[in-house]
N, C-alpha and C positions, 0 to 999 in steps of 0.2 A: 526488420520491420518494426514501424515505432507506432504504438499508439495511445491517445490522450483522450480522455473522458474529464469535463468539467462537474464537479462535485457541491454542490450548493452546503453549504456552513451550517444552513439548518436542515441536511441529512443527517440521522444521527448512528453513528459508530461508536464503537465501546473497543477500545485497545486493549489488547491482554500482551503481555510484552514477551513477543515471539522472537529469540535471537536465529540468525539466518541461517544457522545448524538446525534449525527444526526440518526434517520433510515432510511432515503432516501436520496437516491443519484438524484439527478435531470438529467432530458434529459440536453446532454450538457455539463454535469459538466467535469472535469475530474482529472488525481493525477500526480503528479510528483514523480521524486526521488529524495530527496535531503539529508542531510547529521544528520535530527535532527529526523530520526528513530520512525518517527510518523507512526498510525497505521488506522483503522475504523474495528466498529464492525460489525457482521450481523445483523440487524433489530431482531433476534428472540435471541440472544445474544452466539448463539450456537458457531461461529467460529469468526477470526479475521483474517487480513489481512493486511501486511504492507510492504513495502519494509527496507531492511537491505544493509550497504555497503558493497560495497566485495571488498577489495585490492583500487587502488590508481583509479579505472579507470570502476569498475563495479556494480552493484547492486542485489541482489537476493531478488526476492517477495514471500514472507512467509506467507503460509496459517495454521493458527493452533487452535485445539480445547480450548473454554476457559473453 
């Protein structure tokens, strides 16, 4: 199952740079969108999630099975 959410450029996220070994995400923490198509996995390795860019001004967050 695949699914996309359009993300408007002036939503504002703050990246803290989670490598895909993390399995938790902390109260607090939170992601950005930014241009180098990073992603994080589920804790059970099942799905992934990352934002992608979309044209000069938007982003779409992709969820997909690994």
């Amino acid at each position: 199952m695949f699914f996309m959410l359009s993300v408007s450029p002036s939503t504002t996220f703050i990246l803290h740079h989670f490598a895909d070994t993390y399995q938790n995400i902390s109260l607090g923490s939170s992601l950005t969108a930014t241009d180098d198509n990073s992603s994080w996995s589920s804790p059970s390795g099942e799905f992934s999630f990352g934002f992608q860019k979309l044209g000069n001004d938007g982003f779409i967050l992709a969820i997909w099975p690994v």
